[in-house]
N, C-alpha and C positions, 0 to 999 in steps of 0.2 A: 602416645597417639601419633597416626602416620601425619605427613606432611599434609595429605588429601584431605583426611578428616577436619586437621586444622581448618585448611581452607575454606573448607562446607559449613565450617559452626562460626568464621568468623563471616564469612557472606548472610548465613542466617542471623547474627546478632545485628549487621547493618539492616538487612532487613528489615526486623522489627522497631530497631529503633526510625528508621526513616518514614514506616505505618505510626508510630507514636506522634511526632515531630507532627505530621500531612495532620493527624486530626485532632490538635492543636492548632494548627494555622488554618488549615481551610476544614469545618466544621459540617458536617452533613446538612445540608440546607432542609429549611421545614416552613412548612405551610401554616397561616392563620385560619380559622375558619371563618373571621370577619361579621358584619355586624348585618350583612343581606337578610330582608325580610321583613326587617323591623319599622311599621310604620312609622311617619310625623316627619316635620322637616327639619335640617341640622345644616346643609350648605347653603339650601336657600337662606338660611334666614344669619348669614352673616353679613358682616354690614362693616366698610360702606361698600367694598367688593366682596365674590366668594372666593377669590385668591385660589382659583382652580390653577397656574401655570406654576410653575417652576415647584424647587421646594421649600418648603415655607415649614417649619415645627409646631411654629405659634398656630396654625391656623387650625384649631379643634374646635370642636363642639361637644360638651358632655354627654351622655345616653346611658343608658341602665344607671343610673346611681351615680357612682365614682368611676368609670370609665371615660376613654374618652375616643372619639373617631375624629378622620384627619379629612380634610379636604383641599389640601394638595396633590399637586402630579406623583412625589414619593409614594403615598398610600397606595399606588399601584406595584410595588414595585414585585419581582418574580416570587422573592421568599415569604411571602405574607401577604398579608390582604386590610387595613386596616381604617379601609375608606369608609365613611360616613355613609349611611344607605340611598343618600339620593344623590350620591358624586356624580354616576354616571349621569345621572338623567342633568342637572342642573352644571355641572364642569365639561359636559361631552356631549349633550345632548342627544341621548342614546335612551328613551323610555324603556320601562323595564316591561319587561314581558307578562301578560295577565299571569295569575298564580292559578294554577288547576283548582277545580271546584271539586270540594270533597262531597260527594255523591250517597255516601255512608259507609255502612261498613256491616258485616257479619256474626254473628257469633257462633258458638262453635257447632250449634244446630242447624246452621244453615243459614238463620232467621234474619231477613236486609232487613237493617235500621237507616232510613233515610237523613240525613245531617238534616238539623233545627226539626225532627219529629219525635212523636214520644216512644219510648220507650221502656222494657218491664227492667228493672233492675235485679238483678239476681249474684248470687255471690263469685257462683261460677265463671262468667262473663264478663265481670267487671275490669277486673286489669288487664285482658284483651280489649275491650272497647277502648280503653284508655291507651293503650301503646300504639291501635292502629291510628289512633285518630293524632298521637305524639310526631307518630313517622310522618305522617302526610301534612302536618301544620307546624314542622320545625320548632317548635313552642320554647320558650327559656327555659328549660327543667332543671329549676334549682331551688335552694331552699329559701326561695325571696317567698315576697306576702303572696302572690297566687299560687305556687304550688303549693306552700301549706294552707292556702284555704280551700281548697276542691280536689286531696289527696283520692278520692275514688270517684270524683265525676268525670266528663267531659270539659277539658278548657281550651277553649278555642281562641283564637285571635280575636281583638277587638272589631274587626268590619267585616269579620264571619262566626258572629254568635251561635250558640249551641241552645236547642233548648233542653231542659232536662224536665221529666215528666215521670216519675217511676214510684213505684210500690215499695215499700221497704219496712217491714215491721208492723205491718198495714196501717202506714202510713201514709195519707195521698197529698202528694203536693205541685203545683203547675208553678213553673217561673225558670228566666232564663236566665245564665251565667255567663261572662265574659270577662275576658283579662284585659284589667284596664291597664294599659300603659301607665299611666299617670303614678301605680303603685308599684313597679318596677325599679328593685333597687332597695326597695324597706324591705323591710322582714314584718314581720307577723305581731311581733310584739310594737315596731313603732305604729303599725296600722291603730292598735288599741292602746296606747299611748298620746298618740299625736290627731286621731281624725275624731277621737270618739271626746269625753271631756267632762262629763257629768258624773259628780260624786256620789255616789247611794245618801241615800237621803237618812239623817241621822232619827233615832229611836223618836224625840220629842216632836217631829218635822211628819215621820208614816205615824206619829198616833192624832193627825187633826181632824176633826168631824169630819166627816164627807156630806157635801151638801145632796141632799135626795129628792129627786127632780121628777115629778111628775106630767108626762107629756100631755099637751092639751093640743095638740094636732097631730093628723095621722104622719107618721113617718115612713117616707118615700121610699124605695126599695135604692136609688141611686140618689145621692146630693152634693153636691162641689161647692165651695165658699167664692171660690173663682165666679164662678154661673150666679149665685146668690147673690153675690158684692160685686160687679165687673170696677177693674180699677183701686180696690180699695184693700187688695190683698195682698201681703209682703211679694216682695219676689227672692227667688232662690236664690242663693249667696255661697260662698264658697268658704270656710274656713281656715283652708291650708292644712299647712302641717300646724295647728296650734289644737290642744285639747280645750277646744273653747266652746261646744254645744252649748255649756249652760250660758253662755251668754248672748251664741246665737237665739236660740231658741225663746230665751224671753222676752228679748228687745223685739221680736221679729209676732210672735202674740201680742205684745203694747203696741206696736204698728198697726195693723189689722183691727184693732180693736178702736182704738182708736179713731180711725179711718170710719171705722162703719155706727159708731156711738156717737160720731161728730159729722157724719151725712157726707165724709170728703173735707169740711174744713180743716181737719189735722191729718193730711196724707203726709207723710216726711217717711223714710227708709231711717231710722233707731240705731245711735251709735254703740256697733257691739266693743270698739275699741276701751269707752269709758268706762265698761262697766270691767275690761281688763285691767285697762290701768290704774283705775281710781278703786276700784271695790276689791282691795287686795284681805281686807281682815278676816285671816282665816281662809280666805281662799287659795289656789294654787295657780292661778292664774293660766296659760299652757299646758299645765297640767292639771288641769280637774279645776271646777268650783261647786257650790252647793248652790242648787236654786232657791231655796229659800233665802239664803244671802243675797241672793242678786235681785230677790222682788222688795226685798227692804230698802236695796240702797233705791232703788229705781221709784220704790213710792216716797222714801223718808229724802232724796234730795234730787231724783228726775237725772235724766239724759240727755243729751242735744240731739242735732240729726248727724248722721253720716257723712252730709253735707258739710257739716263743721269740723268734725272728730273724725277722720277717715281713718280703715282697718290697715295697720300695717301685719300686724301681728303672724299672718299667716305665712309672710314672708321668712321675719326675723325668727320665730317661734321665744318668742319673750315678751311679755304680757308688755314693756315699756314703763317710761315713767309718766304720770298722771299731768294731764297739763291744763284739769281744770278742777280749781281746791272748790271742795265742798259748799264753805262760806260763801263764794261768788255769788253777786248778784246777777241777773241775766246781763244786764247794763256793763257790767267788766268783764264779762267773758272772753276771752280772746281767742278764737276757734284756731287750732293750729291749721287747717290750712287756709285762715286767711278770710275765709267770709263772712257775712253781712248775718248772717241768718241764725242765732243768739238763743233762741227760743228753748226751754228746758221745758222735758213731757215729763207728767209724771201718773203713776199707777195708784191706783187705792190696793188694801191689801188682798192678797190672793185666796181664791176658796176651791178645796179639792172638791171635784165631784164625784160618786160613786162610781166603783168597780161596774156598774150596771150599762149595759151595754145601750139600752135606749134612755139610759142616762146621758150618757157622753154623746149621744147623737142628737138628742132634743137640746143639749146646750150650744152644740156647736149651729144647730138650724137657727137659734135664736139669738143668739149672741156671737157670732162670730168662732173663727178656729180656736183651737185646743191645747193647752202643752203637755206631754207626757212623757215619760220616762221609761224604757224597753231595755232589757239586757243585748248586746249585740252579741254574736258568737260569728268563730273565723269565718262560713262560707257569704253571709251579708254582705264581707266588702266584694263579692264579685256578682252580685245582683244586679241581671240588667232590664228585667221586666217580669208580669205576673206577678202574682202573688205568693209573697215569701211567705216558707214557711221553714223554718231551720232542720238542715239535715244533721243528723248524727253521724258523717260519712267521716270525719276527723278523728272520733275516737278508734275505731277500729286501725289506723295506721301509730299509735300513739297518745300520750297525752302531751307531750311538746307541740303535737299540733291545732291542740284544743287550749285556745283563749277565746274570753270574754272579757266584756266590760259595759257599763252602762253612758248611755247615749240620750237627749232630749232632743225630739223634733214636735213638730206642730203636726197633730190632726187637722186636714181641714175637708175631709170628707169621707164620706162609705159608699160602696155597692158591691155587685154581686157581680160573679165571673162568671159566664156559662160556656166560655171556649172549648172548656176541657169534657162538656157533655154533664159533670156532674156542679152543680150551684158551688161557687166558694163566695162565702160574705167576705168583704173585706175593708179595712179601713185604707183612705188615700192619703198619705203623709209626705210632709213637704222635710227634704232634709238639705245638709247646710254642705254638700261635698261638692255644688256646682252642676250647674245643666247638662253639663257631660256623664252624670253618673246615673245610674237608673234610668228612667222613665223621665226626660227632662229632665233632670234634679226631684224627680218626687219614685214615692215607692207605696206598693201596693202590700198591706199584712195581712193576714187569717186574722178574723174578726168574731167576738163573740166570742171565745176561746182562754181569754188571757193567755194569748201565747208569746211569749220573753217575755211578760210583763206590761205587755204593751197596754191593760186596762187596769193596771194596780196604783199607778198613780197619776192621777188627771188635772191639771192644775186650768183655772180660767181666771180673769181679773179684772177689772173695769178701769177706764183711764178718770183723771182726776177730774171733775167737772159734773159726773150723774149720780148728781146725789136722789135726785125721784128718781132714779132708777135702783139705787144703792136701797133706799127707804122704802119702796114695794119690796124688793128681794128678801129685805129683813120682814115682813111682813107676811108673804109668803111661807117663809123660814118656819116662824113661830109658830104658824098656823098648820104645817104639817108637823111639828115638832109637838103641837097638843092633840092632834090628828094619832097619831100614833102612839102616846100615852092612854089615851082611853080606847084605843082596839088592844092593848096588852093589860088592862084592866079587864 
């Protein structure tokens, strides 16, 4: 090799080796995409300052799940973006610019769909409706619990709801979906693990009579327990992450029933915590219980209020340890947190009412709200109004995306929808995920139908004290019970 050559291949091996070296030491700088968009607050709400100045590590606030955003002056810095969404506004005071208003969008016929209007669903169109509306609403698209609960709907942000209204299999159903923040971060299986909590009701439990109610007044096309009873009707309550329906949902019927059997002298809010902690046999506390269990211990040893026994559970997701023995008399009860107010309710035992649709409406007019039993499937937890009626839009991307599981909320009313142009009946149900979810905290089902199940099993009960009301009922009982022996003669 000449002298020349030498030279040329040993400047090119310096060469490379000083490009190797450079990107090792100084690394091609790269961008965060950052957490912008995402409503709620996370700087304001740190305390006892927002520690906006200098840089500080410590100062996060969690978001989506197990993330975390920063709201120190670093989170600005050039190579990334990792400040919390409201740094600017609340460290800088620099309000964030309205977000353009999504107007609709096209499909491939031309045909504008207006945003929150209805529209035909068709197979063609569908995953265009959905990317446009992806592009313009930044959306989380990932496999947390909202995108595998509305894989072919519209999912829209939470303070710019979509409505969905479409034909499918002819199928007609009206009601709106929205991505609740709050389930950001679970996945699909803690949704029907942790929100939902009611165990199928065991073989001996679905064979009890159903009592068969014959109405003696005309039944109204709309009725509310609310408007019936003012005052005297649970109020919505929030669960957590604990699968504890079946203990919402019973103590929250003894409430109400109460209230309205006692004319207001027993109004108290029903410790759902005791019947976690204390009625563990055989049940699973957080995770599932059976409601027959929880109407035995509720009649065979009563509940305090709320008042005395207050709900951690939704916090901790652990049913806890029990902090009032069975044996106590009211007189030594020691409320954990500390008050005066001692008092044990207790339930007589429960009676199913029939699958009969003005069955379950003549009891709930006369006796107060309802408790029942419904299968929940994935697109329910993104219900934010109308009346649901379950899509099958999950199976077609999968069956990883398709869960269910069963759920107990309180019927406490029915009517009829005419928004949509054509009648939908429906039942008005009060459920346990908090005022932030649905319609206030209540939700609207397709009525008359048995649809999830939501008229297959009906449970109602009386609180301890009406026994002339208990001794007509049995009276009644018999008398259509001989009533309907001699029409099958």
């Amino acid at each position: 090799m000449a002298k020349g050559e030498r030279m040329v291949s040993a400047r090119t091996e310096w060469a490379l080796l000083l490009l190797f070296v450079r990107s090792i030491v100084l690394p091609v700088p790269t961008s965060a995409i950052g957490f912008g968009g995402i409503p709620g607050d996370y700087c304001l709400l740190r305390k006892p300052v927002q520690c906006c100045n200098n840089r500080d590590d410590d100062c996060t606030m969690p978001i989506l799940g197990n993330h975390l955003c920063y709201c120190d002056r670093f989170c600005k810095r050039d190579d990334g973006d990792d400040c919390c969404p409201d740094f600017r506004a609340v460290c800088e005071g620099i309000q964030p610019s309205p977000s353009p208003q999504i107007k609709g969008c096209h499909d491939e016929l031309g045909t504008f769909y207006p945003a929150g209007g209805p529209y035909k669903l068709m197979h063609a169109i569908r995953p265009r409706v959905q990317a446009a509306m992806r592009r313009k609403e930044r959306l989380p698209y990932s496999r947390r619990l909202a995108a595998q609960s509305l894989p072919r709907t519209i999912q829209a942000r939470k303070d710019r709801p979509v409505a969905y209204t479409g034909f499918s299999s002819a199928t007609y159903c009206s009601w709106k979906a929205t991505n609740y923040s709050t389930f950001w971060g679970q996945t699909l299986d803690d949704g029907v693990k942790y929100r939902l909590g009611t165990l199928y009701p065991e073989r001996s439990v679905k064979n009890m009579n159903e009592i068969l109610i014959e109405p003696t007044l005309p039944l109204p096309e709309r009725f509310d327990a609310r408007e019936r009873w003012p005052g005297f009707i649970y109020p919505v309550r929030d669960q957590g992450n604990c699968g504890a329906s079946w203990a919402f949902s019973t103590t929250a019927v003894s409430a109400d029933r109460l209230a309205i059997q006692s004319g207001g002298k027993y109004h108290h809010v029903l410790s759902s915590q005791q019947l976690l902690s204390c009625n563990q046999a055989r049940q699973r506390g957080c995770n599932g219980g059976y409601l027959d269990r929880a109407w035995w211990y509720i009649r065979k040893y009563g509940v305090v209020s709320e008042e005395c026994y207050p709900y951690v559970s939704g916090r901790t997701n652990e049913p806890g340890e029990c902090h009032i023995l069975r044996s106590t008399s009211p007189t030594e009860i020691k409320c954990p947190s500390g008050s005066e107010d001692r008092r044990i309710f207790k339930m007589t035992p429960p009676y199913r009412i029939s699958t009969s649709e003005d069955d379950i409406m003549t009891e709930i007019m006369s006796n107060g709200p309802v408790q029942t039993t419904f299968l929940v499937h994935e697109d329910f937890f993104m219900y934010k109004s109308g009346v649901y009626r379950h899509l099958r839009l999950a199976a077609e991307k999968g069956r990883q995306y398709e869960k269910s599981g069963y759920h107990s909320v309180r019927i406490i009313g029915w009517g009829v929808d005419h928004s949509t142009g054509t009648p939908i009946k429906y039942w008005l149900c009060a459920n346990s995920w908090g005022e932030d979810w649905g319609e206030n905290g209540l939700f609207r089902i397709v009525r008359g139908e048995n649809h999830c199940d939501i008229e297959t099993f009906v449970i109602g009960a009386w609180g301890k004290g009406s026994k002339k009301r208990r001794r007509k009922f049995k009276v009644v009982r018999k008398l259509r019970h001989l009533r309907r022996q001699q029409q099958q003669m």
